[in-house]
N, C-alpha and C positions, 0 to 999 in steps of 0.2 A: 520778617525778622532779618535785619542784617546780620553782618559776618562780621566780629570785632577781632581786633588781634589781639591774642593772648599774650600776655604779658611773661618774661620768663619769670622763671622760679626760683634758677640760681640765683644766689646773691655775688656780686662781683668777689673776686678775691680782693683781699684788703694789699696793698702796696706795700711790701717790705723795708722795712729802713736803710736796709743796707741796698737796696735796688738800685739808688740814684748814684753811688759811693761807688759802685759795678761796673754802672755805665759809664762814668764819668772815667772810669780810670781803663776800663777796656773797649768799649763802645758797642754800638749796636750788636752786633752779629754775638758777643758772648753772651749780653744779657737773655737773647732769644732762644741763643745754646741753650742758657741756665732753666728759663721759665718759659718759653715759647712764646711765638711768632704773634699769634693772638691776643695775647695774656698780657705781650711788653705793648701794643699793637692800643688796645684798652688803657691801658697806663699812662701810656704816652700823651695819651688823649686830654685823662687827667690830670696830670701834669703839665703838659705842654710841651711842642716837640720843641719849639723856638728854645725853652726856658731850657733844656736838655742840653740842647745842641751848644747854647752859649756857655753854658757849664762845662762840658766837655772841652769846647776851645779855649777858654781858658785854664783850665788843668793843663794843657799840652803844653801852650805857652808857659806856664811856670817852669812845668817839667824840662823845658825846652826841645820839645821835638817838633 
């Protein structure tokens, strides 16, 4: 009899709409404040860090900082 890996049980948290609007306008470290290190960690995953990151530098550049 092999050992299989069980599968978890949680189901992920669903990604908040306002998450991407969070990040984009404070960056990493608030959103991890808001929801944790993990949880953005997962997210980010699903989303994409690339697709994040380019969102964010472009808000800056508008905002011009």
């Amino acid at each position: 009899m092999s050992k299989s890996k069980l599968l978890p049980t949680s189901a992920p948290k669903p990604i908040p709409p306002e998450f991407m609007e969070k990040f984009v306008k404070h960056g990493w470290r608030r959103v991890e404040n808001i929801w944790g290190k993990s949880t953005v960690l997962a997210w980010s995953k699903a989303i994409g860090r690339k697709r994040m990151t380019e969102a964010r530098k472009r808000y800056l550049r508008e905002v011009g900082q």
